[in-house]
VMD Tcl script that builds the backbone (N, CA, C; Angstrom):
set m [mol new atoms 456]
animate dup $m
set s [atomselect $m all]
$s set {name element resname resid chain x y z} {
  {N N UNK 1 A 107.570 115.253 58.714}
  {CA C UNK 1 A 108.574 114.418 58.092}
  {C C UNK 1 A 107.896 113.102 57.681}
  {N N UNK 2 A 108.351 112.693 56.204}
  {CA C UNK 2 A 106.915 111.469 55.656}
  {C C UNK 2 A 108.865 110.400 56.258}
  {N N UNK 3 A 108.002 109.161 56.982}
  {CA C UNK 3 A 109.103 107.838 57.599}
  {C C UNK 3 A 108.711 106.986 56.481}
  {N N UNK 4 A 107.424 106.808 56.101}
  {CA C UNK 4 A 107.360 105.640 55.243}
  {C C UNK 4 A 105.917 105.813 54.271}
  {N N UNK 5 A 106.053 105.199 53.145}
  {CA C UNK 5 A 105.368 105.314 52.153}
  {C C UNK 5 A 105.153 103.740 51.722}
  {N N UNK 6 A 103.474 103.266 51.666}
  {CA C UNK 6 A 103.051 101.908 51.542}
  {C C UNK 6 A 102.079 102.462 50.329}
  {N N UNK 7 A 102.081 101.902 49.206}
  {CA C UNK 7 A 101.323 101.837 47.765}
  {C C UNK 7 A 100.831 100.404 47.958}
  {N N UNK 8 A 99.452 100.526 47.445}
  {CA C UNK 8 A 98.540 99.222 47.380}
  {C C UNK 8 A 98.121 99.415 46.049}
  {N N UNK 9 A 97.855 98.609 45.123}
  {CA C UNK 9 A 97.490 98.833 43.910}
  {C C UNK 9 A 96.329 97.943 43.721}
  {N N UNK 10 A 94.809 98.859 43.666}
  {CA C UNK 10 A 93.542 98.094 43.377}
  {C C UNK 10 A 93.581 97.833 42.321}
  {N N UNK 11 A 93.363 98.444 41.437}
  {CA C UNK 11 A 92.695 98.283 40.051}
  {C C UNK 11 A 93.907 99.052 39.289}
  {N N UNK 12 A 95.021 98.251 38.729}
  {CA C UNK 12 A 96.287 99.143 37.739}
  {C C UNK 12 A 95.208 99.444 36.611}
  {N N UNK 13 A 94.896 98.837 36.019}
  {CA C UNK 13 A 93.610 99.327 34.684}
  {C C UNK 13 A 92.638 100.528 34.941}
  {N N UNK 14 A 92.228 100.704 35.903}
  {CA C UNK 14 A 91.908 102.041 36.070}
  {C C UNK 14 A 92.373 103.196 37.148}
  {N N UNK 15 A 93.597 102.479 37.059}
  {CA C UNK 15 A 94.277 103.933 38.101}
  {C C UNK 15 A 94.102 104.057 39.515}
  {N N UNK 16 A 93.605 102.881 40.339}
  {CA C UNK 16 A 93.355 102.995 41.663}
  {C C UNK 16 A 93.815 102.201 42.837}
  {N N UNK 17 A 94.746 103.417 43.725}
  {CA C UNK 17 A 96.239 103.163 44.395}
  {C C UNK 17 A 95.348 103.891 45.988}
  {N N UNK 18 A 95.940 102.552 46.662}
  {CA C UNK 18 A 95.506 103.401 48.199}
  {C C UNK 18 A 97.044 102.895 48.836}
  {N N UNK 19 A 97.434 104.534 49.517}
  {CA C UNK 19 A 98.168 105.092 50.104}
  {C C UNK 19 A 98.528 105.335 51.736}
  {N N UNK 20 A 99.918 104.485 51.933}
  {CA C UNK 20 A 99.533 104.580 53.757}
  {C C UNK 20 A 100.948 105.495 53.956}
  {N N UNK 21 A 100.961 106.317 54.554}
  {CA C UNK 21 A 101.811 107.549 54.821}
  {C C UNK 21 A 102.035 107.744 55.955}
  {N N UNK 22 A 103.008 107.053 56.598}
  {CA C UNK 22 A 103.681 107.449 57.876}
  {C C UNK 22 A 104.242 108.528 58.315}
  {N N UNK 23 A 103.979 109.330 59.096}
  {CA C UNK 23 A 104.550 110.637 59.459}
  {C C UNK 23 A 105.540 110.170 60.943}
  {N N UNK 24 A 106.252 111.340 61.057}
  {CA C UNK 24 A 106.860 111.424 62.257}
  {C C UNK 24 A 107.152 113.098 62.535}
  {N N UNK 25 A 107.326 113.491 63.924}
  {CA C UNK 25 A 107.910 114.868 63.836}
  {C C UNK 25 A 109.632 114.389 64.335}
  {N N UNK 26 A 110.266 115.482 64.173}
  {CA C UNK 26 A 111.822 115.507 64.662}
  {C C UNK 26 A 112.116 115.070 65.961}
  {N N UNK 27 A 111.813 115.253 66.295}
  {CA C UNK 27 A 111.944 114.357 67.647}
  {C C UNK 27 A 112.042 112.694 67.501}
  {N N UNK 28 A 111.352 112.140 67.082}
  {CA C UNK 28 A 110.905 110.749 66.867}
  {C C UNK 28 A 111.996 109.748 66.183}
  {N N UNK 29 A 113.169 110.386 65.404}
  {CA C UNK 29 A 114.060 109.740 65.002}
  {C C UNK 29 A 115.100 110.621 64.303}
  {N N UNK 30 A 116.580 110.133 64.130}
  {CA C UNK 30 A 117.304 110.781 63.894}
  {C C UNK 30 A 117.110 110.775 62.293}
  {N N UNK 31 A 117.669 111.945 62.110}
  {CA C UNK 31 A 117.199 112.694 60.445}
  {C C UNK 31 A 118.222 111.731 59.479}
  {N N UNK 32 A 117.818 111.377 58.719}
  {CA C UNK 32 A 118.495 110.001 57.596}
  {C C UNK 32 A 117.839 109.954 56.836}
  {N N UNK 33 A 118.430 109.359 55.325}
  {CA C UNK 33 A 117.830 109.116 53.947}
  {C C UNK 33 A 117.939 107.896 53.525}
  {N N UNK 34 A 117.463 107.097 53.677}
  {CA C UNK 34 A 117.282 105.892 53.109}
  {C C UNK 34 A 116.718 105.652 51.854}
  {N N UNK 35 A 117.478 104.960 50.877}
  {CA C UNK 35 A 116.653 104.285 49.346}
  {C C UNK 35 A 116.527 102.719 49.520}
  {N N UNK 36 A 115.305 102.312 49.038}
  {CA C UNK 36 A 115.457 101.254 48.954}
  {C C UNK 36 A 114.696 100.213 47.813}
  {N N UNK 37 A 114.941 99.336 46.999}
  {CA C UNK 37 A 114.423 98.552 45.656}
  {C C UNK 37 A 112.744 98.832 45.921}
  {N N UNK 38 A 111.533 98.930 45.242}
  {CA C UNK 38 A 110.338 98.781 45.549}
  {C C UNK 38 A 109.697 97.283 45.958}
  {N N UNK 39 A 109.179 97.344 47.108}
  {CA C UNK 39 A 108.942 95.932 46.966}
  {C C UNK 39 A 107.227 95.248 46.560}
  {N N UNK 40 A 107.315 94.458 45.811}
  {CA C UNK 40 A 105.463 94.538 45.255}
  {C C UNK 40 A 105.303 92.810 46.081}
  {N N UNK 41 A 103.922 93.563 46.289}
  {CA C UNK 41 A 103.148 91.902 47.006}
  {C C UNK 41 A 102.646 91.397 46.368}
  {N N UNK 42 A 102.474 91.594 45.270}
  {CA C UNK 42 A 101.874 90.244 44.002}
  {C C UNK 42 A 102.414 90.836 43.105}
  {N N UNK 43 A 102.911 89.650 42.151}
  {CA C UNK 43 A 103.618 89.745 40.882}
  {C C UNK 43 A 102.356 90.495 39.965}
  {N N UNK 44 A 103.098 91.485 39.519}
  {CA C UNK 44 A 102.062 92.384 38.245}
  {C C UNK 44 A 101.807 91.759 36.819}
  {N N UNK 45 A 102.561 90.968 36.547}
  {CA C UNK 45 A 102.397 89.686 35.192}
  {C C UNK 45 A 103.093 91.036 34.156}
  {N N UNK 46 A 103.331 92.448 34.361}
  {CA C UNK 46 A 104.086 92.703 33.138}
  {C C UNK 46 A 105.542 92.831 33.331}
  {N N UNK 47 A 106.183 92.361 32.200}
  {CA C UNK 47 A 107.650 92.371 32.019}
  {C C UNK 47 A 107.935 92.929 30.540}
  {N N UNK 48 A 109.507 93.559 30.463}
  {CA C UNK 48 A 109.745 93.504 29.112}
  {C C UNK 48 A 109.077 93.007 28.019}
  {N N UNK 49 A 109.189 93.566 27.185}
  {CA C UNK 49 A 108.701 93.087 26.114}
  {C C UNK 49 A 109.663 93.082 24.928}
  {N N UNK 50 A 110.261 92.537 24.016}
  {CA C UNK 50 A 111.125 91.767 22.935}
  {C C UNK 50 A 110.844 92.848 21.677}
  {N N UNK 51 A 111.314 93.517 21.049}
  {CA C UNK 51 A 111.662 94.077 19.854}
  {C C UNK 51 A 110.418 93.576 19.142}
  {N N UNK 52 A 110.124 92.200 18.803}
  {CA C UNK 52 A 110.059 91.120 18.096}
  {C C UNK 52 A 108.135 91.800 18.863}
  {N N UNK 53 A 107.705 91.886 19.737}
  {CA C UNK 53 A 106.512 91.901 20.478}
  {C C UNK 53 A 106.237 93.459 20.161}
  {N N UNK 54 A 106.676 94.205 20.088}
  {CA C UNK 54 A 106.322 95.907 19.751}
  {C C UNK 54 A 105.610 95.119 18.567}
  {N N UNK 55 A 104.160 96.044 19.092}
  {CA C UNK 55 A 102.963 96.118 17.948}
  {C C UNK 55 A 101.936 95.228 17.718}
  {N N UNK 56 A 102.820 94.040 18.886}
  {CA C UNK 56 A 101.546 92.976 19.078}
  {C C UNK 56 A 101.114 92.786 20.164}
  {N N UNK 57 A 101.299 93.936 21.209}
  {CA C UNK 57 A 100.642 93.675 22.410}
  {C C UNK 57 A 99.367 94.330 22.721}
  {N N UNK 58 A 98.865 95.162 21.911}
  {CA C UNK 58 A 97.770 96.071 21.357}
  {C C UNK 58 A 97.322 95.999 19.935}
  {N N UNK 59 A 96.068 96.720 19.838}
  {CA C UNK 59 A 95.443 96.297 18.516}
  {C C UNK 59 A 95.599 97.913 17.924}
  {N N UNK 60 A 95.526 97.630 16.499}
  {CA C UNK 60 A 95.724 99.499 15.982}
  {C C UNK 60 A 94.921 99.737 16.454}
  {N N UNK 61 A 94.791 101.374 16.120}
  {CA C UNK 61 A 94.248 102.594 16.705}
  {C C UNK 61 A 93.039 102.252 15.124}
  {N N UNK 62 A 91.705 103.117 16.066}
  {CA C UNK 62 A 90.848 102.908 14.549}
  {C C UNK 62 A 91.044 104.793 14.287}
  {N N UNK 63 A 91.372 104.831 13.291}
  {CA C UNK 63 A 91.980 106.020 13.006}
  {C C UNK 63 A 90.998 106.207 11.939}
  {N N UNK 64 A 89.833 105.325 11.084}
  {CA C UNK 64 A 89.557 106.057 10.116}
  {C C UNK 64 A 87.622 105.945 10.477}
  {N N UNK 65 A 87.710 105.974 12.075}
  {CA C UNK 65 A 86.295 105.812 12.113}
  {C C UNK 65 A 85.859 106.840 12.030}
  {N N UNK 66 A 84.313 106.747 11.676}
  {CA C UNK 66 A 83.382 108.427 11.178}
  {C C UNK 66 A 81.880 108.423 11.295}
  {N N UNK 67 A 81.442 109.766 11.652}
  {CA C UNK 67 A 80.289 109.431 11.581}
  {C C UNK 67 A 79.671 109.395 10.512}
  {N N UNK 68 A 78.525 108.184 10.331}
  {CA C UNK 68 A 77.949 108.255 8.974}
  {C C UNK 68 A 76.695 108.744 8.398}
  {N N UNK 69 A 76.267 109.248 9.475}
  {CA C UNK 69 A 74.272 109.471 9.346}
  {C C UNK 69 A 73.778 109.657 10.946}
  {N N UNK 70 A 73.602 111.330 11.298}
  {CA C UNK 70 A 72.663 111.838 12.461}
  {C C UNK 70 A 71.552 111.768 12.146}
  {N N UNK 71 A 70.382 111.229 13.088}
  {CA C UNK 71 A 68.960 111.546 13.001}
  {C C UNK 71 A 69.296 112.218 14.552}
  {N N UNK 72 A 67.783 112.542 14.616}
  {CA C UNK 72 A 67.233 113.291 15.566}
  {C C UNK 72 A 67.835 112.011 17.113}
  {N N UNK 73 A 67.395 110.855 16.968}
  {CA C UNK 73 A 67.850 110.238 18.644}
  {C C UNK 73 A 68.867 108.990 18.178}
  {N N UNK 74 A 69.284 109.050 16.883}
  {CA C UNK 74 A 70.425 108.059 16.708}
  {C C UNK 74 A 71.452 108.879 16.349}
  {N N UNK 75 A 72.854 107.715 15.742}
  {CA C UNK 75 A 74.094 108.483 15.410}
  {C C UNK 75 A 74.436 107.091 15.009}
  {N N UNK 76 A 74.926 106.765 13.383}
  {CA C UNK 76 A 75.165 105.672 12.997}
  {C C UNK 76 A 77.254 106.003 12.910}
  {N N UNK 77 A 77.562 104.878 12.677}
  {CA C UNK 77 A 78.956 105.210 12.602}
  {C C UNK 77 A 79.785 103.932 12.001}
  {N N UNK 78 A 80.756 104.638 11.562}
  {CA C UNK 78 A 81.515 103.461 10.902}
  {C C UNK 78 A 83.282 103.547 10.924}
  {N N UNK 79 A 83.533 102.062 11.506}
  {CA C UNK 79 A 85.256 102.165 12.247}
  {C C UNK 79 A 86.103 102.168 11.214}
  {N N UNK 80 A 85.526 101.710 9.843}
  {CA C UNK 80 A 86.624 101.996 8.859}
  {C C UNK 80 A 87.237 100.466 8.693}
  {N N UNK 81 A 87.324 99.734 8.923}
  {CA C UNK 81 A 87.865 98.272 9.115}
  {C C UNK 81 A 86.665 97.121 9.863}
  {N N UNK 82 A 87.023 96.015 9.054}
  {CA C UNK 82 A 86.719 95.062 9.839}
  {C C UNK 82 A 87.073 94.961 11.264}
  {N N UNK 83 A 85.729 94.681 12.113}
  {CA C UNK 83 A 86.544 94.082 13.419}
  {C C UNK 83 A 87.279 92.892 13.384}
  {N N UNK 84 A 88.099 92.534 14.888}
  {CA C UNK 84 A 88.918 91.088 14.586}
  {C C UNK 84 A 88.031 89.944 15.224}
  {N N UNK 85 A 88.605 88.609 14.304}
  {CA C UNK 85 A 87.612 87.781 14.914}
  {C C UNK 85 A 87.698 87.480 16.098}
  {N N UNK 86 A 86.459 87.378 16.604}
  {CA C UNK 86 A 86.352 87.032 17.835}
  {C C UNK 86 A 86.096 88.278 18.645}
  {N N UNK 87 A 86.201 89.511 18.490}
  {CA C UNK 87 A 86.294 90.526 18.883}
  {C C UNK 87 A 85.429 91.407 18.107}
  {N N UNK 88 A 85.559 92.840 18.489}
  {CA C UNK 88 A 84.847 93.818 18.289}
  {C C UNK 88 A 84.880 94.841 18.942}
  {N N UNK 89 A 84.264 96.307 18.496}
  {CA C UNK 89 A 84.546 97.532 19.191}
  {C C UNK 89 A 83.486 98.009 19.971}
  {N N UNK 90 A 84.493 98.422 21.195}
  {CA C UNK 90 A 83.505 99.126 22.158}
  {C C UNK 90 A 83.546 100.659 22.941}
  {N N UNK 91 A 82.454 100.843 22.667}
  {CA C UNK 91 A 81.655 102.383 22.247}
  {C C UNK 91 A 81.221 103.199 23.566}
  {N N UNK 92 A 82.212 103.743 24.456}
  {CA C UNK 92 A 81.997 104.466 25.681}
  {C C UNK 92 A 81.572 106.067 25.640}
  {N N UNK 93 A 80.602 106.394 26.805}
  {CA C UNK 93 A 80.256 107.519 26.576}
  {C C UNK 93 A 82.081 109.167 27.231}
  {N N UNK 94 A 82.668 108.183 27.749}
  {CA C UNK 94 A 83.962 109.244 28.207}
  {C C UNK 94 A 85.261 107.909 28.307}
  {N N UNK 95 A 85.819 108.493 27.788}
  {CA C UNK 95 A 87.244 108.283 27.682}
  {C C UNK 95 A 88.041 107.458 28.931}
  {N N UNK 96 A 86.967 106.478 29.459}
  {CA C UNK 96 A 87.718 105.808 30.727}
  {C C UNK 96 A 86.753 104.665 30.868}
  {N N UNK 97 A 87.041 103.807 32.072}
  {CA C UNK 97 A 86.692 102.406 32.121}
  {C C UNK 97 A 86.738 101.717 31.084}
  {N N UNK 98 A 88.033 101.270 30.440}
  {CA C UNK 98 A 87.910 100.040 29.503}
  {C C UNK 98 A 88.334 98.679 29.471}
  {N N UNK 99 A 87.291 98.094 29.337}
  {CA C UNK 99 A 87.584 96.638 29.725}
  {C C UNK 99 A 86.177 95.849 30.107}
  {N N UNK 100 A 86.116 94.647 29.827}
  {CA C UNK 100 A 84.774 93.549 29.757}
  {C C UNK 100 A 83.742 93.736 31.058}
  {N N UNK 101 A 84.223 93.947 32.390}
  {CA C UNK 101 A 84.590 93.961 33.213}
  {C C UNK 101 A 83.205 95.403 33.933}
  {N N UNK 102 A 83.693 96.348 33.045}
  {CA C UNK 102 A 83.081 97.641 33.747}
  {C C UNK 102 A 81.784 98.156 32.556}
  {N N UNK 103 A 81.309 98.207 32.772}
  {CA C UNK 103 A 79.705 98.808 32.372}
  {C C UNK 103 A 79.277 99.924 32.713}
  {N N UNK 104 A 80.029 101.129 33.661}
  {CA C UNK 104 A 79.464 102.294 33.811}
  {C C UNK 104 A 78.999 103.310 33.434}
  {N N UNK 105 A 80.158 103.190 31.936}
  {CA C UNK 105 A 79.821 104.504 30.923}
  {C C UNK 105 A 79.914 103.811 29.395}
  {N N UNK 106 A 79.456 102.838 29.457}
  {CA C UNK 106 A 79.380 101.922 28.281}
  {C C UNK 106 A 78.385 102.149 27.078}
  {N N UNK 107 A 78.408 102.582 25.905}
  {CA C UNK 107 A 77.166 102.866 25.186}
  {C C UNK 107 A 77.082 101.227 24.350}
  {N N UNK 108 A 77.595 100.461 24.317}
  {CA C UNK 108 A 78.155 99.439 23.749}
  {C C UNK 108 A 79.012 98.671 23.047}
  {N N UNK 109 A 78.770 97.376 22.699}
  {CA C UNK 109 A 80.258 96.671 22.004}
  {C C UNK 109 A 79.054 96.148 21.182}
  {N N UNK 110 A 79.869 95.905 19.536}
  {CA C UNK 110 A 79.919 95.873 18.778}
  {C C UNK 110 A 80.250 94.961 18.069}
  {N N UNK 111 A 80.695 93.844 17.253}
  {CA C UNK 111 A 81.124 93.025 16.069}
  {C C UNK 111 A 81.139 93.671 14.742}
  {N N UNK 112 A 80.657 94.528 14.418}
  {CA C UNK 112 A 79.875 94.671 13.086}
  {C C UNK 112 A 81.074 96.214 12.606}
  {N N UNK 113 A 81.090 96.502 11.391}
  {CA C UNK 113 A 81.601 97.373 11.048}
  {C C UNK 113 A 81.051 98.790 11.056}
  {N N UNK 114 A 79.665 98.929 10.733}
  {CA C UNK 114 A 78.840 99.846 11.080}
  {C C UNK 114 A 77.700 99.428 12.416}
  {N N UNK 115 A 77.458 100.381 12.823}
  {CA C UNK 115 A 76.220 100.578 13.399}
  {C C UNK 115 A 75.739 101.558 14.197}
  {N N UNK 116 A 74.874 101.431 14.846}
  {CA C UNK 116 A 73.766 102.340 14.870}
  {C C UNK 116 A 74.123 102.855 16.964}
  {N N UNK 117 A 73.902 104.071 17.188}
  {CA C UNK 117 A 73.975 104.453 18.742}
  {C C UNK 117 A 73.212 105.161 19.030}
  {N N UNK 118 A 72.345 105.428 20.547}
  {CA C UNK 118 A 71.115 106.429 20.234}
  {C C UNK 118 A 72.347 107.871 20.844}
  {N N UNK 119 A 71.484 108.991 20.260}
  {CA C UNK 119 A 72.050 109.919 20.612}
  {C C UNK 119 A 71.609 110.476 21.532}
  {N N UNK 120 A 71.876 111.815 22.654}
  {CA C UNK 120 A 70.975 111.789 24.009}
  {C C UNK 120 A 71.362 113.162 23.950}
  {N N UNK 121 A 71.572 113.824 22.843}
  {CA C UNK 121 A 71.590 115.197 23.418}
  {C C UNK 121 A 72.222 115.737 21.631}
  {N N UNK 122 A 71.829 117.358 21.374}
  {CA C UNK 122 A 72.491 117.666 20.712}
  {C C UNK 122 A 74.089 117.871 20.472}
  {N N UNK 123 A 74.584 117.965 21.183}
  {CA C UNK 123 A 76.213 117.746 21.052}
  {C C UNK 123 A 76.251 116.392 22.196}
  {N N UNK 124 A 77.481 115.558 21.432}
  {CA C UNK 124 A 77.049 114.036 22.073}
  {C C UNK 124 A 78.981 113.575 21.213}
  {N N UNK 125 A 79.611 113.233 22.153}
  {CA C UNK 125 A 80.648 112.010 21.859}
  {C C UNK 125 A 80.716 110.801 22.436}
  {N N UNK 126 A 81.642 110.001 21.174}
  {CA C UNK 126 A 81.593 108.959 21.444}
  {C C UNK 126 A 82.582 108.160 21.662}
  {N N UNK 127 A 83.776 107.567 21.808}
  {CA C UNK 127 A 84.578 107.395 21.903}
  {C C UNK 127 A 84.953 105.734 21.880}
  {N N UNK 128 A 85.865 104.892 21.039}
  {CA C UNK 128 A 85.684 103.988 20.454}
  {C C UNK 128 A 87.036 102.969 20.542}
  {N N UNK 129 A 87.214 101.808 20.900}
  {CA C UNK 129 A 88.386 101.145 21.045}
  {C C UNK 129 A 88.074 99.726 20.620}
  {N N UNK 130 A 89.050 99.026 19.582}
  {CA C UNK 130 A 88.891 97.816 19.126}
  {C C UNK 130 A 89.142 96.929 20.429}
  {N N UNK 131 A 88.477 95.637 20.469}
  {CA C UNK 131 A 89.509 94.668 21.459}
  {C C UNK 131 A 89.296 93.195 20.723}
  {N N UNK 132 A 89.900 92.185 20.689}
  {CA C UNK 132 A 90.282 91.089 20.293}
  {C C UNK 132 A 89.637 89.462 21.225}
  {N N UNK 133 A 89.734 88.443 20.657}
  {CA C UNK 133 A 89.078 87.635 21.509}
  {C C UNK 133 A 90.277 86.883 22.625}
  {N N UNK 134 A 91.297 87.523 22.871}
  {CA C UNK 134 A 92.120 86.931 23.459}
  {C C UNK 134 A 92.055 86.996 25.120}
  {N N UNK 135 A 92.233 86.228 25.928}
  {CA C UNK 135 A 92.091 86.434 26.916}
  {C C UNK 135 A 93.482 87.290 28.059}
  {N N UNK 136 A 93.509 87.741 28.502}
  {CA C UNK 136 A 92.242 88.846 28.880}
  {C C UNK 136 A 92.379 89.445 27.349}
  {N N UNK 137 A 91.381 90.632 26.839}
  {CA C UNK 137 A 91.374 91.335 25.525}
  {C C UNK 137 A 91.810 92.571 25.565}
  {N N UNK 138 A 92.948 92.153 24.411}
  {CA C UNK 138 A 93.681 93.339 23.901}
  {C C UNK 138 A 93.374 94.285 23.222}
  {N N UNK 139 A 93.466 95.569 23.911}
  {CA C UNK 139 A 92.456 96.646 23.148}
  {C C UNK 139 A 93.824 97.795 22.061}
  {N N UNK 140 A 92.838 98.530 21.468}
  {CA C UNK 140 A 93.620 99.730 21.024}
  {C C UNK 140 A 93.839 100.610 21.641}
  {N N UNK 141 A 95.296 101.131 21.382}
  {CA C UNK 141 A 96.434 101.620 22.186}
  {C C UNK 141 A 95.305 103.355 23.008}
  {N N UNK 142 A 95.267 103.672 21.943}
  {CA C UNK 142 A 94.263 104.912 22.113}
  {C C UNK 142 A 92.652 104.779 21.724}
  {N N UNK 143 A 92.164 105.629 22.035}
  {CA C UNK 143 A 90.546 105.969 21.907}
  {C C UNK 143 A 90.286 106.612 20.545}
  {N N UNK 144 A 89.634 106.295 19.635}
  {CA C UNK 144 A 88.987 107.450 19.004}
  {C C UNK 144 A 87.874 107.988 19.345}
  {N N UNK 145 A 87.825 109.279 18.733}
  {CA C UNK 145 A 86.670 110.497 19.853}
  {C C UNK 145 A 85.984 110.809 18.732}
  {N N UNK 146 A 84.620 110.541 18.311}
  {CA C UNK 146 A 83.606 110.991 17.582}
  {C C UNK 146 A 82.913 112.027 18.217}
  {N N UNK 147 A 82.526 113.370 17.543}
  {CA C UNK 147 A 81.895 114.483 18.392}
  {C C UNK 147 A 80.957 115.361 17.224}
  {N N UNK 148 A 79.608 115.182 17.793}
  {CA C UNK 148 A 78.947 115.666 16.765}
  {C C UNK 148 A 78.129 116.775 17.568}
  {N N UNK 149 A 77.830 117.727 17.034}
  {CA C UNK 149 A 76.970 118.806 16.930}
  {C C UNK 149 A 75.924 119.549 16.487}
  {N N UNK 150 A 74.898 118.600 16.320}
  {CA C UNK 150 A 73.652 119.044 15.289}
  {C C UNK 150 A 72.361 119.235 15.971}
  {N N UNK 151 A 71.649 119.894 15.029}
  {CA C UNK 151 A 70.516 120.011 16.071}
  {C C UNK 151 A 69.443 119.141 15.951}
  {N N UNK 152 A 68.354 119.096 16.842}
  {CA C UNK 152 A 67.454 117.942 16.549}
  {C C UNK 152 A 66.447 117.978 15.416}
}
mol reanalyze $m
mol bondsrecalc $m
mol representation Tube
mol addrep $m
């Protein structure tokens, strides 16, 4: 029988929640259902957002980026748009850790509209998100996924 359930929230940006789970057997207390409001130990800073704010709390999606030119150990590419000032796009090898912050699977960030990435294998993606100079930086909503397949 779960008595109580404690959520800790490390890192909301990348998904990491440690969990304290109270058990009991039948004996230990009489059988009851309790609900109760969630209660958080530090304010999360997000709230509603205003009609008026849809579309400016994220940067577009780069929807028309492409690759432009494989060699043998590069992969040039181009987002299709100017970056924003102050900002620029950044170029991860998988679809997670994003933000200034984490460097693990980072192929790099960018300013520039084109440029250049080494490639490390014959099939190789890349995956791509604008962010802005605002503090903290506001990225695009989704990833774009570049995936190439050529041989060396």
């Amino acid at each position: 029988m779960v008595r109580e359930v404690e959520i800790i929230f490390e890192d909301l940006a990348g998904e990491h929640s440690l969990y304290k789970i109270q058990f009991a057997d039948d004996a230990a207390r009489t059988l009851s259902f309790v609900t109760e409001a969630a209660k958080v130990a530090i304010a999360l800073n997000i709230g509603p957002i205003t009609t008026a704010q849809v579309g400016n709390t994220v940067l577009p999606d780069l929807t028309s980026a492409q690759v432009t030119q494989v060699a043998s150990t590069t992969t040039s590419i181009d987002i299709g748009i100017s970056p924003p000032s102050g900002g620029g796009v950044e170029v991860r090898w998988s679809d997670s850790g994003w933000g200034q912050f984490n460097d693990q699977n980072l192929a790099g960030r960018f300013t520039t509209q084109t440029f250049t990435l080494p490639r490390l294998s014959k099939v190789q993606d890349y995956f791509l998100r604008q962010f802005d100079a605002s503090v903290p930086p506001r990225y695009s909503r989704a990833s774009a996924a570049l995936h190439i397949d050529f041989p060396f």
